[in-house]
N, C-alpha and C positions, 0 to 999 in steps of 0.2 A: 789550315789552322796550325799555329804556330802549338811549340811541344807544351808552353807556360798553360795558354788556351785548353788546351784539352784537359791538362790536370788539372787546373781550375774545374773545370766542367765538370771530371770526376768527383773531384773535391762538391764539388754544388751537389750531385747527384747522391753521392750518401750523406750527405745532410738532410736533403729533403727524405731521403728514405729511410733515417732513424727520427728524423723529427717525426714521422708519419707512423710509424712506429712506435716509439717510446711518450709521444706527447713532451717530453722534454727539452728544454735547448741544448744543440749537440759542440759540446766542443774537440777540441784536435785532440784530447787524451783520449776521450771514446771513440774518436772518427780512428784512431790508428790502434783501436782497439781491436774493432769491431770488422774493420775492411785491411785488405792487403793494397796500400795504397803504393808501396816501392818507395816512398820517400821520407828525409827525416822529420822528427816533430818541429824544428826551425821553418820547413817549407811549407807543412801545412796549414802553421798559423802564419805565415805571410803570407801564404795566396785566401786565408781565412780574410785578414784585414782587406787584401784585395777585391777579396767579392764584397768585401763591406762597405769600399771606397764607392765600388759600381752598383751598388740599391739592392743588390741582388740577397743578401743578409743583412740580419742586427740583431743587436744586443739587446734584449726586453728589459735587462737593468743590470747591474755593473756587477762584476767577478761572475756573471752568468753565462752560460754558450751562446749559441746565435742558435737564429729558425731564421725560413726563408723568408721573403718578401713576396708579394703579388707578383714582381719581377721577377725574383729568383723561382716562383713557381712558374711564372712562363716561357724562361730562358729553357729550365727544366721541360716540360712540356713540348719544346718547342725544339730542343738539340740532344737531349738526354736520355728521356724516357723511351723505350722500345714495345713494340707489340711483343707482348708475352701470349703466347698461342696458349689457349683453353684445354684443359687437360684432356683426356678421352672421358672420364667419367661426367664433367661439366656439358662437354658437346653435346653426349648422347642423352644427359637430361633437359637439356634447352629441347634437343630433335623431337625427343620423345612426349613433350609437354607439348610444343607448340602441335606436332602434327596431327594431334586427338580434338585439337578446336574444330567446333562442330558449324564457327558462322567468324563473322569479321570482329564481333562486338568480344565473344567467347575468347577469339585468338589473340585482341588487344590484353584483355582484362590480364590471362595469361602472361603473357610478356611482360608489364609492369610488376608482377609478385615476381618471377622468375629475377627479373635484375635488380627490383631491392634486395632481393636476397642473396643474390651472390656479389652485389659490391657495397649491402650495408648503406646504400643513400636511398635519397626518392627519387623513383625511378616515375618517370612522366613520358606518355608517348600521345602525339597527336596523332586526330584519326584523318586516315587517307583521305587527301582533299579533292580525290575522283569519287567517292565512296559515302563521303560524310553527307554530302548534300545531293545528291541522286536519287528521287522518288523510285521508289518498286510499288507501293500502295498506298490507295486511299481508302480507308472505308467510313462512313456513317451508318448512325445508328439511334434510333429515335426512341429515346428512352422516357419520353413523356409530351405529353400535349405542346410542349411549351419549350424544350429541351433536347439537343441535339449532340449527339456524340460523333466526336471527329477524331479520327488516329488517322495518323502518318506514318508509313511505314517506310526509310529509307535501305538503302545498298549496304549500309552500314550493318542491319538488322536493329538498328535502334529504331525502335516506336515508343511516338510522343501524341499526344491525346488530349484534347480539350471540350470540354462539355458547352455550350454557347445556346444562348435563348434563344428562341425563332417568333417571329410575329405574326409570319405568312406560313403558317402549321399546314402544313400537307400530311396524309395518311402514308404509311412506315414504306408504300409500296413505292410512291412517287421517289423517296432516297435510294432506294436501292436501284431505280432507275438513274437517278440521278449520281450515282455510284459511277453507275459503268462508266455513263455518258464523261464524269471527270480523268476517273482510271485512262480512259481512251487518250486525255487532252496531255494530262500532266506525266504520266507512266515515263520513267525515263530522264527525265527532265532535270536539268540540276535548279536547287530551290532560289536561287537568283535569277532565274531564266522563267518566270510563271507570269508577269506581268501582263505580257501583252496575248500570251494563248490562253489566259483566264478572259481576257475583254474580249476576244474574238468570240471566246465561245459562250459570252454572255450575251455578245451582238447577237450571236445566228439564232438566238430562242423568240420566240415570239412574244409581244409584250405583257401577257399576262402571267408568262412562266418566268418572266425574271426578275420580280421580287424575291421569292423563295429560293431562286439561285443563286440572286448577288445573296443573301444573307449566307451559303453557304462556301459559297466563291471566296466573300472575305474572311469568316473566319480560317478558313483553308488556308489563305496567303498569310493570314496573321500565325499561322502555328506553323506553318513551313518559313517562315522567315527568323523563327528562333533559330533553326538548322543551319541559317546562310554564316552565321557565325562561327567559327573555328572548335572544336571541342579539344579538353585534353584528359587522358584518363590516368591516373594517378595511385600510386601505391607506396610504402614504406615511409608516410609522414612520422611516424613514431621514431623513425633511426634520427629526426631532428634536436629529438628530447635529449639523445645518447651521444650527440654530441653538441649538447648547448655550452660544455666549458669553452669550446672555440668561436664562443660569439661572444665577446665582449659587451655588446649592447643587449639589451631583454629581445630573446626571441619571436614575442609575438610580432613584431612586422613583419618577420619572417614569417611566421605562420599567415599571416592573413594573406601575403601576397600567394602562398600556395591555394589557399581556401576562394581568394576572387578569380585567380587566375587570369586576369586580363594582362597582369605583367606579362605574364610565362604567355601568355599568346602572341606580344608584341615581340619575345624574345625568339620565340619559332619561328615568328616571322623573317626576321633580320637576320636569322643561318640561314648560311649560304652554302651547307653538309650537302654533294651529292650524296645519291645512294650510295651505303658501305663507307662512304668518308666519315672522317672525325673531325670535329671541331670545338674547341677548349674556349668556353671565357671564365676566365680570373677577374672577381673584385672588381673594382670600378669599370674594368669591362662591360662588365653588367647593367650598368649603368643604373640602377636603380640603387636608393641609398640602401632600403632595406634588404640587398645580395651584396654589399661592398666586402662582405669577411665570404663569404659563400664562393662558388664556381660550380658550372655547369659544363659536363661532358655531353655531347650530341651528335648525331649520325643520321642522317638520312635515309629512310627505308623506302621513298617510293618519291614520287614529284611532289613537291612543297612538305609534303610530312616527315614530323623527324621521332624519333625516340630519344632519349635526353636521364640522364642521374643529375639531380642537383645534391648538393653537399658542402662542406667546410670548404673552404680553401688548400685546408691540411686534408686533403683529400688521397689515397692510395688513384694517383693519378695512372701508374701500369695497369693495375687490374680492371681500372675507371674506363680507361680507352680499350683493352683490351674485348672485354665483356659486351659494352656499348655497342662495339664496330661489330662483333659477332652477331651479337642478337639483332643489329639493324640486317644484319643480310639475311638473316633465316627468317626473320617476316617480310624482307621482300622478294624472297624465293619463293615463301606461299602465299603471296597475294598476286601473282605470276597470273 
């Protein structure tokens, strides 16, 4: 990298870090204010224009500084920004929070407040895709002539529960029979995998006991097929409100894509963050219209699961990566 190159870079790199700062546009009086650049004010607004020529800044309107661009935020991102190491007081409270979870569900929920609040975005983490959909239990429970209670209990420790009509009413002792006899079939079992060990095990009953099993059979596969779909747990939507001046457009599309979450699922899907790695999309990155001023920081904590900060584009991109890549490795050290 030539000598012009790097001070450029530098030059890039406190811009993005007063603009992120101050909310301001930053020009060359405050850039050689505020930083020890070694050069004079002729050079810095030439290599100013220069980042201007290459997308990487602009001018929001005339005799005003410059702010970065989606470019110059991932130029930045991408040659500039460094791991800033977690203080000792931040470590020992991430340690200390995460290692008092009592289940996988308790340790998620944790993690989410814990990094809204230390980098001020919404902090989103999907649940472990060994974990999310892996039956531990089944139980029913016959809470009336006509009515049947069904929880699912996965690895996750999430349980989900649906009440479903019966037509073929057998007495409370036949379910709990028929309890075990499922616990035995499905125990284990990730919830895309029940297809064909539910028919086996409707085949081997004799045909007068399997009315009242298929009735219980399917509702089982219909409540455990909510599970085969991806979950994401989600905290700090409020830090969205505190900074709506960086969305130009009205934020409720943003708000709704946090609230459906089907973006943010397709968006975990397409990172490609190992465990402990970092992975930055800026703005049209994103590919959805409603994140084009937005960027998401994410990390990897285990196979296909990520933890992830969504935020402005004007993002404190050091503390954003820094923080993320931590907290991805202390939840996949206790999920070990």
């Amino acid at each position: 990298m030539s000598e012009t190159d790097a001070r450029k870079l530098q030059i890039l790199g406190a811009i993005v870090e007063d603009y992120v700062s101050t909310r301001e546009p930053v020009g060359s009086k405050s850039l050689l204010e505020r930083h020890e650049l070694g050069v004079s004010a002729a050079t810095v607004r030439n290599d100013m224009s220069l980042l201007e020529e290459e997308g990487l800044i602009h001018q929001p309107h005339t005799s005003a500084g410059r702010v970065p661009t989606d470019k110059g935020y991932r130029t930045f991102v991408d040659h500039v920004a460094t791991i800033k190491p977690l203080s000792a007081p931040e470590r020992r409270a991430i340690r200390t929070l995460l290692e008092d979870s009592g289940d996988v569900e308790e340790l998620l929920a944790r993690t989410v407040r814990v990094l809204a609040q230390l980098t001020q975005q919404v902090a989103m983490v999907q649940y472990p895709a060994r974990r999310q959909a892996r039956i531990r239990h089944v139980e029913l429970v016959k809470v009336a002539d006509s009515l049947l209670l069904v929880v699912l209990i996965t690895e996750s420790g999430r349980v989900d529960q649906r009440t479903v009509p019966i037509n073929a009413g057998k007495p409370a002792e036949y379910y709990a029979v028929l309890r075990d006899q499922l616990n035995r079939v499905v125990a284990g079992r990730e919830v895309t995998d029940l297809a064909t060990p539910l028919e086996d095990f409707l085949e081997a009953l004799t045909p007068p006991e399997r009315p009242a099993a298929a009735e219980v059979s399917e509702a089982f596969a219909a409540l455990a097929a909510t599970r085969a779909e991806g979950r994401i747990m989600m905290a700090g939507t409020a830090n969205i409100a505190r900074s709506a001046e960086d969305f130009a457009r009205d934020v409720e599309p943003l708000l709704d894509v946090l609230e459906e979450q089907l973006v943010l699922l397709r968006l975990f899907t397409e990172m490609h963050a190992s465990p402990g790695a970092v992975e930055v999309r800026i703005g049209t990155e994103l590919q959805d219209r409603a994140l084009h001023q937005a960027a998401v920081v994410g990390a990897g904590y285990g196979v296909g699961s990520h933890v992830a900060i969504l935020g402005p584009s004007r993002m404190d991109y050091v503390t954003g990566i820094s923080t993320v890549q931590a907290i991805a490795r202390y939840v996949s050290r206790f999920l070990e």
